[in-house]
MIDOSE-1310 file (N, C-alpha, C; in nm, 2 decimals, decimal comma, always signed):
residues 256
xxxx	+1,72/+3,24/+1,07/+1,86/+3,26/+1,05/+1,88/+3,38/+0,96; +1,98/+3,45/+1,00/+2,02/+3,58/+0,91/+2,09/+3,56/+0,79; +2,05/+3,57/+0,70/+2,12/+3,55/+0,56/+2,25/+3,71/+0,54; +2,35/+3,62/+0,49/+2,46/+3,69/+0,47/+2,42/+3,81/+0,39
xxxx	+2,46/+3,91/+0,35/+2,49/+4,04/+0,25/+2,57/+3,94/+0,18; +2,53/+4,03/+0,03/+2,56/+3,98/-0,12/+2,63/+4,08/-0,19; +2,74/+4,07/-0,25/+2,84/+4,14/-0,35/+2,80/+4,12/-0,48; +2,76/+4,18/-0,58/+2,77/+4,19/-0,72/+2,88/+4,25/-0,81
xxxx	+2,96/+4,17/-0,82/+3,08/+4,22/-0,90/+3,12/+4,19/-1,05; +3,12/+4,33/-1,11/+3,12/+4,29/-1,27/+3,26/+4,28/-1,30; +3,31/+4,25/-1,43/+3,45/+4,21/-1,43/+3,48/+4,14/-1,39; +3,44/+4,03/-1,33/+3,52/+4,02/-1,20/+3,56/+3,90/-1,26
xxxx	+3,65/+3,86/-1,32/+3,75/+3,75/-1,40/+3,89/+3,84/-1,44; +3,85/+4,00/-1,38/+3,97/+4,04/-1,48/+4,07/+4,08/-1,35; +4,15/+4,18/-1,36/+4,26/+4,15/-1,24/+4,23/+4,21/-1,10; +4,18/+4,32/-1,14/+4,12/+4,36/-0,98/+4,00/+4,33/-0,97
xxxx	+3,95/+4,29/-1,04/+3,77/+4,24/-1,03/+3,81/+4,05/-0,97; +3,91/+4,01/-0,97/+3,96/+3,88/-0,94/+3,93/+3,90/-0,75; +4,06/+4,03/-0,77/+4,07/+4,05/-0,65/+3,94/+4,11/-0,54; +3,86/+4,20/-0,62/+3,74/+4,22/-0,57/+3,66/+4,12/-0,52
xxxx	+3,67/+4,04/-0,63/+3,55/+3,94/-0,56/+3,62/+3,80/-0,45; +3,72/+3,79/-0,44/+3,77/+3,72/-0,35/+3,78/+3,80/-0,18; +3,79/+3,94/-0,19/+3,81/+3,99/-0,09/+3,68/+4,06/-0,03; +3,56/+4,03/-0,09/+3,45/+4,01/-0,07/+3,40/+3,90/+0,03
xxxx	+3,48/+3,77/-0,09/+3,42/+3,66/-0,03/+3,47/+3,63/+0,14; +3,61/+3,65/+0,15/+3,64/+3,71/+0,24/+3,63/+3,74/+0,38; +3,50/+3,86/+0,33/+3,48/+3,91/+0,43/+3,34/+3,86/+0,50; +3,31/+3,76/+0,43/+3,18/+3,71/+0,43/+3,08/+3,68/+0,38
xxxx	+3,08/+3,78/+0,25/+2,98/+3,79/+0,14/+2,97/+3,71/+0,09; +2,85/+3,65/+0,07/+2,80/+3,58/-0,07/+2,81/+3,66/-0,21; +2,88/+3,60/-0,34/+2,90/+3,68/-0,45/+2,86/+3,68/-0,53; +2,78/+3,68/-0,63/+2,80/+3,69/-0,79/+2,85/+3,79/-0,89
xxxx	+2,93/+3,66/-0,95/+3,06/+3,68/-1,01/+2,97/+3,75/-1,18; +3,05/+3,82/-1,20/+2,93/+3,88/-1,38/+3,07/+3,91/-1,44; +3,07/+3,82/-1,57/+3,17/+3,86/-1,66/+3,09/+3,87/-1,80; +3,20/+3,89/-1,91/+3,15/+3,90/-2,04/+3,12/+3,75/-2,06
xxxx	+3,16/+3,64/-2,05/+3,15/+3,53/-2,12/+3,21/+3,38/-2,01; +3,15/+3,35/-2,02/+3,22/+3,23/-1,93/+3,34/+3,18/-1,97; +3,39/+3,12/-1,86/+3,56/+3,08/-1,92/+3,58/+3,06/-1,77; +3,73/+2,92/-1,82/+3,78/+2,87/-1,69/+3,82/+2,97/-1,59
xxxx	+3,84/+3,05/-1,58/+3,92/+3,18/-1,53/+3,80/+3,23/-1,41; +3,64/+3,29/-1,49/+3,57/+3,23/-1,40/+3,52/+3,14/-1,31; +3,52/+3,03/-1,39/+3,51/+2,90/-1,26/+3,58/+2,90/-1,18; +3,72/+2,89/-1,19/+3,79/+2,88/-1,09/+3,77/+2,97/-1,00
xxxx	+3,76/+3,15/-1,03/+3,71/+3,19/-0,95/+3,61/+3,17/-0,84; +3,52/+3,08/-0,88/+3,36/+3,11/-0,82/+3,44/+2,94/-0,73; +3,48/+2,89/-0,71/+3,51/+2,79/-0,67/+3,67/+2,84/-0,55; +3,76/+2,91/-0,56/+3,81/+3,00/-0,47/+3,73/+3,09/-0,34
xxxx	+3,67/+3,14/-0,41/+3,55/+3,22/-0,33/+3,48/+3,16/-0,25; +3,38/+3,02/-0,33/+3,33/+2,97/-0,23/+3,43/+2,87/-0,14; +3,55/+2,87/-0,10/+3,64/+2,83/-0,03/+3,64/+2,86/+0,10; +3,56/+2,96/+0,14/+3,61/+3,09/+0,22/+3,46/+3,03/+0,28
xxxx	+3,40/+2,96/+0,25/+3,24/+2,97/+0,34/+3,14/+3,02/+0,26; +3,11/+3,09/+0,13/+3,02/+3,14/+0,12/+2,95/+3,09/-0,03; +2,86/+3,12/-0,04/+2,79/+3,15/-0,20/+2,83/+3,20/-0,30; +2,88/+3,13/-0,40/+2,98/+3,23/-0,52/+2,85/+3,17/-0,67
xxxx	+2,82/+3,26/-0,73/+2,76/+3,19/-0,88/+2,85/+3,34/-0,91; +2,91/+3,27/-1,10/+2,94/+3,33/-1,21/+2,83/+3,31/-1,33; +2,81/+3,45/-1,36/+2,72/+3,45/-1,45/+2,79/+3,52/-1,59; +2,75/+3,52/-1,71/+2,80/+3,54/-1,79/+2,67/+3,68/-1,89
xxxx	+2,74/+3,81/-1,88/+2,66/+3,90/-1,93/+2,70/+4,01/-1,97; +2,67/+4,06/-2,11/+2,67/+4,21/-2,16/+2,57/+4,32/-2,07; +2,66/+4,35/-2,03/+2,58/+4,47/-1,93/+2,58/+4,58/-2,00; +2,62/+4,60/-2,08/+2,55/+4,74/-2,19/+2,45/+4,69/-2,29
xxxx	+2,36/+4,61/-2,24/+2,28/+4,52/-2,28/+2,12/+4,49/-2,23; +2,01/+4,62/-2,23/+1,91/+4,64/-2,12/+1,86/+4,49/-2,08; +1,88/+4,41/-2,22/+1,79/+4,27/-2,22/+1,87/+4,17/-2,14; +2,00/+4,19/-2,14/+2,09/+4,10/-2,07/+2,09/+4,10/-1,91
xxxx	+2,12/+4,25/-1,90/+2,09/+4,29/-1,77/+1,98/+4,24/-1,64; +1,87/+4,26/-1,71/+1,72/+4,26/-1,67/+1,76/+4,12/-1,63; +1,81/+4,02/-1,75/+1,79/+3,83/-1,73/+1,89/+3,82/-1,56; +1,99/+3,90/-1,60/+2,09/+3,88/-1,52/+2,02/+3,89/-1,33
xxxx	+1,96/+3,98/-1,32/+1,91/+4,05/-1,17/+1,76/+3,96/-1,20; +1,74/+3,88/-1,29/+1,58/+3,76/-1,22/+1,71/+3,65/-1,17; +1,81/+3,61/-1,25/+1,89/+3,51/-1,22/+1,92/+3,51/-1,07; +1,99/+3,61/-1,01/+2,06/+3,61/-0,87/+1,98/+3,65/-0,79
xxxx	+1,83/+3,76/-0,83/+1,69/+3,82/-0,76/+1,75/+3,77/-0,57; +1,76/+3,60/-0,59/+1,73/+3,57/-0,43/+1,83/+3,64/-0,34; +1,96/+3,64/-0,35/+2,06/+3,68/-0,35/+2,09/+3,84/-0,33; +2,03/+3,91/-0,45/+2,06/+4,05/-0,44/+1,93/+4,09/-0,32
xxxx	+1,84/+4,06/-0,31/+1,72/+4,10/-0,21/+1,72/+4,07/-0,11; +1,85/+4,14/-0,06/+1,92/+4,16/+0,11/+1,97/+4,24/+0,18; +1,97/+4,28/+0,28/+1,99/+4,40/+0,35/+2,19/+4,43/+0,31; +2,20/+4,53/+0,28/+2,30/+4,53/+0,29/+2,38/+4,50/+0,17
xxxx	+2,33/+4,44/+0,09/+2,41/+4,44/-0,05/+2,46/+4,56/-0,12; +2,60/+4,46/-0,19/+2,67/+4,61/-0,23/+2,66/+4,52/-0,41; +2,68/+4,64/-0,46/+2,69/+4,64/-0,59/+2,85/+4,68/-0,63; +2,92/+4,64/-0,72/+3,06/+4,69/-0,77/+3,05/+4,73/-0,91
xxxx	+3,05/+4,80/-0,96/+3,07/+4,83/-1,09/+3,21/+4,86/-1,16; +3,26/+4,72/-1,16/+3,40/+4,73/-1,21/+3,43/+4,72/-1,40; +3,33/+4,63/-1,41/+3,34/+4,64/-1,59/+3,42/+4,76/-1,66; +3,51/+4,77/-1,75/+3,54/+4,84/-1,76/+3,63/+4,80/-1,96
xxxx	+3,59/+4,90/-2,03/+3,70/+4,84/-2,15/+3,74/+4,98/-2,23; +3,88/+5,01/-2,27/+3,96/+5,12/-2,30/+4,01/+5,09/-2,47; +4,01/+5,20/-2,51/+4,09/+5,19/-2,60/+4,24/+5,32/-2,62; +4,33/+5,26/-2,62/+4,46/+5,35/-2,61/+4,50/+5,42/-2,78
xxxx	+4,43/+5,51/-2,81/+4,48/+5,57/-2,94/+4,42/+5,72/-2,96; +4,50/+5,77/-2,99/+4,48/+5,93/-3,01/+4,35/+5,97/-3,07; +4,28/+6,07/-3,02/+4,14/+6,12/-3,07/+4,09/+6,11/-3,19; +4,20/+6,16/-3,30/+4,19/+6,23/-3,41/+4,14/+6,08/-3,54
xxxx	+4,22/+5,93/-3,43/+4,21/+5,78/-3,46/+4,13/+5,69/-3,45; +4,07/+5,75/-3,35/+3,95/+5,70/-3,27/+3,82/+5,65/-3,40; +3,82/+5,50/-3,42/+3,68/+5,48/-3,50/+3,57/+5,49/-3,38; +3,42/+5,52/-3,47/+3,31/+5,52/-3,39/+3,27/+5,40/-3,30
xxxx	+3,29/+5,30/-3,36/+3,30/+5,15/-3,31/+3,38/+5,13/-3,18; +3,49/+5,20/-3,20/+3,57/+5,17/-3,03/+3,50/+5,27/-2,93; +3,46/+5,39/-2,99/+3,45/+5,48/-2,88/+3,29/+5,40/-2,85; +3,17/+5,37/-2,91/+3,10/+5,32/-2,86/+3,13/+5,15/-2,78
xxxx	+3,24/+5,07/-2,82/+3,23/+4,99/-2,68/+3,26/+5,04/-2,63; +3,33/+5,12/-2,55/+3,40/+5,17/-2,42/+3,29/+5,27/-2,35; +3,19/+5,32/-2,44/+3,10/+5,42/-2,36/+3,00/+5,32/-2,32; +2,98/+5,19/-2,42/+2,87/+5,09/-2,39/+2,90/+5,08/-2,25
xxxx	+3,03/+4,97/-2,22/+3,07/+4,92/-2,11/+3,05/+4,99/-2,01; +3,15/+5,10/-2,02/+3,18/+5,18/-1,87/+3,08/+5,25/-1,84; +3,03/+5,35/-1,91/+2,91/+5,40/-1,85/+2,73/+5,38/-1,85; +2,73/+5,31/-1,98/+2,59/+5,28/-2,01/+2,58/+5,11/-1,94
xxxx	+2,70/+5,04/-1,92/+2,67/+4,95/-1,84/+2,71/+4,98/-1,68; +2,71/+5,07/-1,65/+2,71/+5,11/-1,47/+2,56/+5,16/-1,44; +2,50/+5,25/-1,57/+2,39/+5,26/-1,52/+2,33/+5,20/-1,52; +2,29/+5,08/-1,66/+2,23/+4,96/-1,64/+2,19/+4,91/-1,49
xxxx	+2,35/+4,85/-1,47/+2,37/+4,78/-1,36/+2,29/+4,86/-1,20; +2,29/+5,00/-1,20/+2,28/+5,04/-1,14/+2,14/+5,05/-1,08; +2,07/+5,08/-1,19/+1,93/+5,11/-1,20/+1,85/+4,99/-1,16; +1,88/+4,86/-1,22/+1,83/+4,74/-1,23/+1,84/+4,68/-1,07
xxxx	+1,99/+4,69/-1,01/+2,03/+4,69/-0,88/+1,88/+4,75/-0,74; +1,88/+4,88/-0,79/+1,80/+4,95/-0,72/+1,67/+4,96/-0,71; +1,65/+4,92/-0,80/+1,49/+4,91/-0,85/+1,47/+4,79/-0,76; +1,56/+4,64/-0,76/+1,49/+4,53/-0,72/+1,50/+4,59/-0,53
xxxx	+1,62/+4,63/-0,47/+1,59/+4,67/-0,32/+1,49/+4,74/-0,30; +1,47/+4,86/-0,42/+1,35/+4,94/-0,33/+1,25/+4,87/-0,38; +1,19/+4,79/-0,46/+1,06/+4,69/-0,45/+1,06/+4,61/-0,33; +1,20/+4,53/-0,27/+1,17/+4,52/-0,12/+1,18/+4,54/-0,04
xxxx	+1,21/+4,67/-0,01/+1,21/+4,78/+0,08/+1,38/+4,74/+0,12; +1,47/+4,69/+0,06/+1,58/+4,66/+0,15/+1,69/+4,80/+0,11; +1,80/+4,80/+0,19/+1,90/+4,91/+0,16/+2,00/+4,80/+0,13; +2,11/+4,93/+0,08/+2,23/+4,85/+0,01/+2,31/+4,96/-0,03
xxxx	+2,43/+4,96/-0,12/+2,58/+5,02/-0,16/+2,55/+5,01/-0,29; +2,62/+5,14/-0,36/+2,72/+5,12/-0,47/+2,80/+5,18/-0,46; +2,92/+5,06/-0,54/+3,04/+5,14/-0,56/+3,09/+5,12/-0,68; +3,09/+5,22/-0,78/+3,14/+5,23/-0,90/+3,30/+5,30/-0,91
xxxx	+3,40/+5,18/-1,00/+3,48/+5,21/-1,02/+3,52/+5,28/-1,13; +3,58/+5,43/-1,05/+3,63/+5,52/-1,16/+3,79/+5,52/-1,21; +3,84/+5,61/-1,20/+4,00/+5,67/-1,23/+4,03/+5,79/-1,20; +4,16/+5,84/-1,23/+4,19/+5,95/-1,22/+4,18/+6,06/-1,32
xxxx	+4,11/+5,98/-1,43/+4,08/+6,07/-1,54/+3,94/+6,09/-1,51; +3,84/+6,07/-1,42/+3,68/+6,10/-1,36/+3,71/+6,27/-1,39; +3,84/+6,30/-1,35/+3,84/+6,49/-1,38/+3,99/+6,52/-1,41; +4,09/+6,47/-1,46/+4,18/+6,46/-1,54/+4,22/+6,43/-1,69
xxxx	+4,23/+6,51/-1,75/+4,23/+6,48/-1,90/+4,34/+6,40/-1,94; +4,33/+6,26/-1,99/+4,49/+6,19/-2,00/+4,47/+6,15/-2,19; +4,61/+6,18/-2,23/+4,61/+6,20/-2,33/+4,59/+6,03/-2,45; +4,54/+5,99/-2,52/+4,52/+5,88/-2,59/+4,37/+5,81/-2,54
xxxx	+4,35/+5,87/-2,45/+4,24/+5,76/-2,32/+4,09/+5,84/-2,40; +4,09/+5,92/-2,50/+3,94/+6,00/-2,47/+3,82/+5,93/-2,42; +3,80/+5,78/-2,52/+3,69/+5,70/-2,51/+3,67/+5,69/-2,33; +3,76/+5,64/-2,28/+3,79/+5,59/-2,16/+3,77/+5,74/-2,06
xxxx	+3,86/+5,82/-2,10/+3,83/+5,96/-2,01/+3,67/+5,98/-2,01; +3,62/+5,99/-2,08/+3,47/+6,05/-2,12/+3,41/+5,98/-2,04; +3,42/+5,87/-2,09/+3,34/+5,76/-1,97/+3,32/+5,74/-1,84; +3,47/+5,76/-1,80/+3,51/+5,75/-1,65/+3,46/+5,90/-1,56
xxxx	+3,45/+6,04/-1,65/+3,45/+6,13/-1,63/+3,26/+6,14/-1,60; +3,18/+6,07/-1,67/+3,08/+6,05/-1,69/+3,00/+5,95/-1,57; +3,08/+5,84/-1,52/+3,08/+5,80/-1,40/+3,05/+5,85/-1,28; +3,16/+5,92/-1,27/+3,15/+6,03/-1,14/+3,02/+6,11/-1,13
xxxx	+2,98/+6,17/-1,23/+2,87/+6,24/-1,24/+2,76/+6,14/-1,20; +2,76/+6,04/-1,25/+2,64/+5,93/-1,28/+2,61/+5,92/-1,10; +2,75/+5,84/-1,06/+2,76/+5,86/-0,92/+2,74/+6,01/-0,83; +2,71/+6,07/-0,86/+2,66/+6,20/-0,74/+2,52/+6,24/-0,79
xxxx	+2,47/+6,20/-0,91/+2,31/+6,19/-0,96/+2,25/+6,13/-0,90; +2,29/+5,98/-0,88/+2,24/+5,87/-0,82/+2,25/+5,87/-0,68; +2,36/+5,89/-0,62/+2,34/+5,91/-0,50/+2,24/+6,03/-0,44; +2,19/+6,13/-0,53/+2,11/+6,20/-0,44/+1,93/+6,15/-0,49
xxxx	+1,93/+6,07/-0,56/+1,80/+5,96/-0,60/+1,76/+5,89/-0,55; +1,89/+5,80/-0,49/+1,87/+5,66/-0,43/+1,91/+5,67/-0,25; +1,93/+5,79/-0,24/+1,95/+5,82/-0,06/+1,82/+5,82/-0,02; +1,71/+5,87/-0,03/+1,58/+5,83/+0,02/+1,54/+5,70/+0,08
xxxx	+1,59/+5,60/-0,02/+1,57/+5,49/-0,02/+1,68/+5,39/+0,04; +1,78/+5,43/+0,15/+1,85/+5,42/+0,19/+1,98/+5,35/+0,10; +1,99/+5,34/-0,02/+2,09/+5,34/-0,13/+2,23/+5,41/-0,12; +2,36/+5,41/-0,05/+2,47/+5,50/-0,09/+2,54/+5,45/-0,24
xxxx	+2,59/+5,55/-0,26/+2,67/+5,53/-0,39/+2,78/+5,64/-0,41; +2,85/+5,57/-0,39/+2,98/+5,57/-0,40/+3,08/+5,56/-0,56; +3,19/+5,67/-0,54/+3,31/+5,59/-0,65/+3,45/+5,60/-0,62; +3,56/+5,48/-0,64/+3,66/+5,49/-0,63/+3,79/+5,49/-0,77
xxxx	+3,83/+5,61/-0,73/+3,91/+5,60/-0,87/+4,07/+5,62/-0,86; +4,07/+5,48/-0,90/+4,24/+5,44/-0,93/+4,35/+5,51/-0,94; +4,47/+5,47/-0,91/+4,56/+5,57/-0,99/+4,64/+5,51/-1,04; +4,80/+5,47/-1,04/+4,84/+5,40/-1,15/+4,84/+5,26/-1,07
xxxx	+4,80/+5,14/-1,05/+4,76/+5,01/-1,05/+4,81/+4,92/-1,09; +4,92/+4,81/-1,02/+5,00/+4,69/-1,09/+4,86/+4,61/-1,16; +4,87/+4,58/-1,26/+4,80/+4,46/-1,34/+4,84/+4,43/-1,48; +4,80/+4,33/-1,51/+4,86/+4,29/-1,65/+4,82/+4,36/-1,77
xxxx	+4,72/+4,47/-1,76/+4,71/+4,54/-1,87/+4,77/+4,69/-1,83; +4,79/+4,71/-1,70/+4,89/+4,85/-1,71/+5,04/+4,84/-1,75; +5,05/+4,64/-1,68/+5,21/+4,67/-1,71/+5,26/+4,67/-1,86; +5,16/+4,68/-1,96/+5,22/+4,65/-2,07/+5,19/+4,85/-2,13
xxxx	+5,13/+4,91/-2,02/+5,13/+5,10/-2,10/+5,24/+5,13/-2,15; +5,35/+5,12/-2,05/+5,49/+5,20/-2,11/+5,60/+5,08/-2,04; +5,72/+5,13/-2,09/+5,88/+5,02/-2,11/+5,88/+4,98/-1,95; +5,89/+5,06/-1,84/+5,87/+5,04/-1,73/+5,80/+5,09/-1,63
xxxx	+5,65/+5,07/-1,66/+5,52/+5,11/-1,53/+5,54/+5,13/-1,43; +5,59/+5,02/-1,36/+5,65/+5,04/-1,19/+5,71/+5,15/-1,19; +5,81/+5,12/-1,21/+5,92/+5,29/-1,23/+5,89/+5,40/-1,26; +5,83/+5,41/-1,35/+5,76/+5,56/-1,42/+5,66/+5,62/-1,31
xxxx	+5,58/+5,53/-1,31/+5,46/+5,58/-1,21/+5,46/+5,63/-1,04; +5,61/+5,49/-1,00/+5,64/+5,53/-0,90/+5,71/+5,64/-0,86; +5,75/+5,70/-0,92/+5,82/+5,82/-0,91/+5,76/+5,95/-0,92; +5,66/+5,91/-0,98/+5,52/+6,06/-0,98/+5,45/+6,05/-0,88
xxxx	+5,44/+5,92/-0,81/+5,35/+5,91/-0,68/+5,35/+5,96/-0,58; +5,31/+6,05/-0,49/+5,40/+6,13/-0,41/+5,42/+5,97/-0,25; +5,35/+5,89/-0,27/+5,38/+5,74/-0,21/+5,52/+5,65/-0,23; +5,56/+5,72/-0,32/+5,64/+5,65/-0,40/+5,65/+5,49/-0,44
xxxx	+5,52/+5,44/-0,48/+5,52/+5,33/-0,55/+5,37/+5,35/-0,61; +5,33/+5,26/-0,68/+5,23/+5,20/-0,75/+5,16/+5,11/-0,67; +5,03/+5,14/-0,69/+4,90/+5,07/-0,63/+4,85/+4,93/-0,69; +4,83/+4,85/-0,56/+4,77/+4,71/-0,62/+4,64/+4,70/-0,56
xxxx	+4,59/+4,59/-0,68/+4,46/+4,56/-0,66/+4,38/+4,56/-0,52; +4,46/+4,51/-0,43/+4,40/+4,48/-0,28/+4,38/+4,64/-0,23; +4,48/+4,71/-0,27/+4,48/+4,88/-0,22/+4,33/+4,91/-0,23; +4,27/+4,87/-0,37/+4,19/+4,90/-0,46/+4,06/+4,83/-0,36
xxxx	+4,09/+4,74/-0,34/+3,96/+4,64/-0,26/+3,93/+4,70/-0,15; +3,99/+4,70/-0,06/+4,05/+4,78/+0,07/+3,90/+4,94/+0,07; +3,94/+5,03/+0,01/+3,88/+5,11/-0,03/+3,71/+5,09/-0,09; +3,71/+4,98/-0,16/+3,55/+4,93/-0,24/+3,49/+4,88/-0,12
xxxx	+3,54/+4,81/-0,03/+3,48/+4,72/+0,10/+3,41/+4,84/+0,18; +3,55/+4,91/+0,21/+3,51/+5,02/+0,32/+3,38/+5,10/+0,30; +3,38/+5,14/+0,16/+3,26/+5,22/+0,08/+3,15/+5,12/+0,09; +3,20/+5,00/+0,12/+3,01/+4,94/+0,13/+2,99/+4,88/+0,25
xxxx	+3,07/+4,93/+0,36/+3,08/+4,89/+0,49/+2,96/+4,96/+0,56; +2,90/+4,93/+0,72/+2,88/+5,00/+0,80/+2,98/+5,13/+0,84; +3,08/+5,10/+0,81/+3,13/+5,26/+0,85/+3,14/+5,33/+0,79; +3,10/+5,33/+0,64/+3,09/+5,42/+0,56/+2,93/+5,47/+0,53
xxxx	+2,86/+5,45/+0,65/+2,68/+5,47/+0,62/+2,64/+5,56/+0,63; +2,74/+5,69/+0,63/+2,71/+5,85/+0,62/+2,73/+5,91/+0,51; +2,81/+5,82/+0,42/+2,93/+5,89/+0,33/+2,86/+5,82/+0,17; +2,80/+5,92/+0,13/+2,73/+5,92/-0,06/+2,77/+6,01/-0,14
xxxx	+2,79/+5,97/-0,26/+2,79/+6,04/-0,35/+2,95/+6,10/-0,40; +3,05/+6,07/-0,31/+3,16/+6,10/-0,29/+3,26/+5,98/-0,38; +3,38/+6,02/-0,44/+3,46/+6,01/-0,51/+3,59/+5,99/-0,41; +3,63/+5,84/-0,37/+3,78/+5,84/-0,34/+3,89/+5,82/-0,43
xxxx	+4,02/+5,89/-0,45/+4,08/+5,82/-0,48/+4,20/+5,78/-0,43; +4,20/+5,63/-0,49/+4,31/+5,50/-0,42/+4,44/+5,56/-0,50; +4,52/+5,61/-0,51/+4,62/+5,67/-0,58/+4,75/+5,70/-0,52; +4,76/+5,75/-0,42/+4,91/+5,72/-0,31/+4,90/+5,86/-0,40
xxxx	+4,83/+5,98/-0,39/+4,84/+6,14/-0,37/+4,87/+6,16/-0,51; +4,89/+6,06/-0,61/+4,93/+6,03/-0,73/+4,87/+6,23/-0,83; +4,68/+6,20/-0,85/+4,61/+6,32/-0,87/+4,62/+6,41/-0,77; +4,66/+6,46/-0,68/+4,66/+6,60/-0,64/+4,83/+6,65/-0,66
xxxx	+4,84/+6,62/-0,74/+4,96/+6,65/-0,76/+4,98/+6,74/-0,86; +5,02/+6,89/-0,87/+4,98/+6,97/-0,97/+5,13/+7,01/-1,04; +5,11/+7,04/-1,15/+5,23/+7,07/-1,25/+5,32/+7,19/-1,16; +5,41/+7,19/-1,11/+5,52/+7,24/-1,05/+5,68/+7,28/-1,14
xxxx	+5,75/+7,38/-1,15/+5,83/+7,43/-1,22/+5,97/+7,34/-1,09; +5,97/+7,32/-1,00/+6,08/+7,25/-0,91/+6,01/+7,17/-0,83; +6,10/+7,05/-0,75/+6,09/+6,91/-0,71/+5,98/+7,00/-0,53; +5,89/+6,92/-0,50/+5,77/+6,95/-0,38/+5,93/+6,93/-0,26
């Protein structure tokens, strides 16, 4: 009997990592769920998911963490050592305050998380397929700051900016080994931590979008699936962004 492909999705308790991993399950994947700490919010998730037919464990792990990590990929080993498994690297933690404010302490959780735990994740990911000769996906979630400078985000820009890179490194390492790796990066995104950036998110953002509205999580899924689909089995190393034309949008003296 052919065993299903497997999703590894980090964050995935928070609001598009909710949505990630349900629209996985979905599609048929078996999941495991990786958050910072266990909590009801988890369970329930892993119990949704497996609704759908499939295999859901939540595991609880510091992925900027080489020793956490390592425990984490013996834990799921059975699971990740499948053809076709995708990896998600959605973990993600920001801090919103001007450069000049910035303690050492915030800028290192945010570089821990985002970037030192995608490679973690990444490395550890790959190492176990190519010990069994299997292929598989990554897709690391970036932003629009991966090459846009946004102003209060440095910790967060840096990181995300550093992503991208990580992602076109990797992809030309792990293509041999039949590995794509992929990133998709956001642009402004209904969730409960954007809606609280400014007095009215929806509005603001939708009106710079040349879409004219703001992106939701499923936009966001939509796009992560596709990158770890069969139809995407040409396409590495490459940066989409889910944005409704949001970043190509360049500073203009009158209305496009």
């Amino acid at each position: 009997m052919n065993m299903r492909s497997t999703a590894i999705i980090t964050g995935a308790a928070g609001g598009i990592g909710s949505v990630l991993s349900l629209a996985a399950a979905k599609e048929g994947r078996d999941v495991v769920l990786v958050d910072l700490s266990e909590s009801e919010t988890l369970t329930q998730l892993v119990r949704e998911c497996e609704s759908h037919g499939v295999k859901a464990v939540g595991l609880a792990a510091d992925i900027g963490d080489p020793v956490a990590v390592e425990a984490l990929f013996e834990q799921c080993a059975e699971m990740v050592l499948r053809d076709g498994s995708l990896l998600i690297n959605n973990a993600a933690a920001q801090t919103w305050k001007p450069m000049l404010e910035l303690t050492h302490n915030e800028w290192e959780r945010v570089i821990r998380t985002n970037l030192t735990g995608t490679f973690l994740m990444s490395q550890h990911f790959a190492k176990q397929l190519i010990g069994a000769e299997k292929k598989g996906a990554i897709v690391n979630i970036g932003s629009g700051c991966n090459h846009m400078a946004f102003p209060s985000l440095v910790d967060y820009s840096a990181s995300k900016g550093g992503v991208e890179m990580l992602t076109r490194v990797s992809s030309l390492e792990l293509g041999p080994y039949g590995i794509r790796v992929n990133c998709v990066a956001p642009g402004a995104i209904a969730t409960d931590r954007t809606s609280g950036e400014t007095a009215d998110y929806t509005a603001s953002w939708s009106a710079l979008t040349p879409l004219g509205r703001i992106g939701t999580p499923e936009d966001v899924a939509k796009a992560v699936l596709y990158l770890g689909s069969d139809g995407a089995a040409f396409i590495s190393g490459q940066t989409l962004g889910v944005d409704g034309g949001l970043f190509s949008r360049a500073i203009w003296p009158q209305e496009y």
